[in-house]
C-alpha positions in Angstrom: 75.6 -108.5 24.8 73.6 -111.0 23.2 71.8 -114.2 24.1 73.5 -117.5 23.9 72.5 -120.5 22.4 74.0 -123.9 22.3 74.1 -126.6 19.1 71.7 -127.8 20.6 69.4 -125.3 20.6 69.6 -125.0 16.9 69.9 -128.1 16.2 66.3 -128.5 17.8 65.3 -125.0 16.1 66.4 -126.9 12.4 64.3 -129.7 13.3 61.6 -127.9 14.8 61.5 -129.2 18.1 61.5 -125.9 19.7 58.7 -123.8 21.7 57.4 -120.8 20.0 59.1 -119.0 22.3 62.4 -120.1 21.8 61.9 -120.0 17.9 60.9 -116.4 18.6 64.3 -115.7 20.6 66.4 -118.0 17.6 64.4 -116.0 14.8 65.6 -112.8 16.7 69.1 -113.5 17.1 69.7 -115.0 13.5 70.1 -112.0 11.5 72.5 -110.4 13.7 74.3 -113.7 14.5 76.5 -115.1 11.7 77.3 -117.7 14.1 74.2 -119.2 14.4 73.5 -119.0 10.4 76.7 -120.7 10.2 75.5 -123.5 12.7 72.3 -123.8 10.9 73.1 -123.5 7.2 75.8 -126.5 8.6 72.9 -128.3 10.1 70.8 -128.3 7.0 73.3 -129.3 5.2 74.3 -132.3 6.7 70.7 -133.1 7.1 70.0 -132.9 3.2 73.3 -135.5 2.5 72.1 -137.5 5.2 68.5 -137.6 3.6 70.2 -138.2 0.3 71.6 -141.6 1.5 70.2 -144.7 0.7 71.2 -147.7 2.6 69.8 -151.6 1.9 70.3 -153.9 4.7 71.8 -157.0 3.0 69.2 -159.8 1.5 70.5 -162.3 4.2 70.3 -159.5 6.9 66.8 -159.7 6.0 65.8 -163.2 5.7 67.3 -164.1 8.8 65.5 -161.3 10.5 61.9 -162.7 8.8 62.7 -166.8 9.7 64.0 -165.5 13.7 60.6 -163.2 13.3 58.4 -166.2 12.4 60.6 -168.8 15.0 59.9 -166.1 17.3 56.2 -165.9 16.8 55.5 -169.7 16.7 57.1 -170.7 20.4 55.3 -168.0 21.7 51.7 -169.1 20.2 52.7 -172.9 21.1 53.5 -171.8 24.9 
């Protein structure tokens, strides 16, 4: 019988957010589990394409962010 973990228990494992001693119990379990391997080589994997996007907010997106910002900033100085 062997221990069960959940995604998110690797999940947390992949992004090291674990205890040392539930990485010592994951680090145990992965060579005999191809499940888990699975789940983790998965987990890395989308973590690398989502590292590998690159998304600009639009140059308007921006500019009204910075003028609200600034609006923002002078009624609360001239309260």
């Amino acid at each position: 019988m062997h221990e069960e973990f959940t995604p998110e228990d690797i999940i947390r494992y992949a992004y090291r957010e674990v205890t040392e001693e539930e990485k010592n119990r994951i680090e145990t379990a992965l060579p005999h589990r191809p499940d888990l391997r699975q789940m983790l080589e998965d987990i890395e994997a989308l973590e690398g394409g989502m590292n590998a996007i690159k998304i600009e907010p639009h140059p308007t997106s921006v500019k009204i962010i910075i003028e609200e910002s600034h609006d923002s900033s002078l009624h609360i100085s001239n309260s």
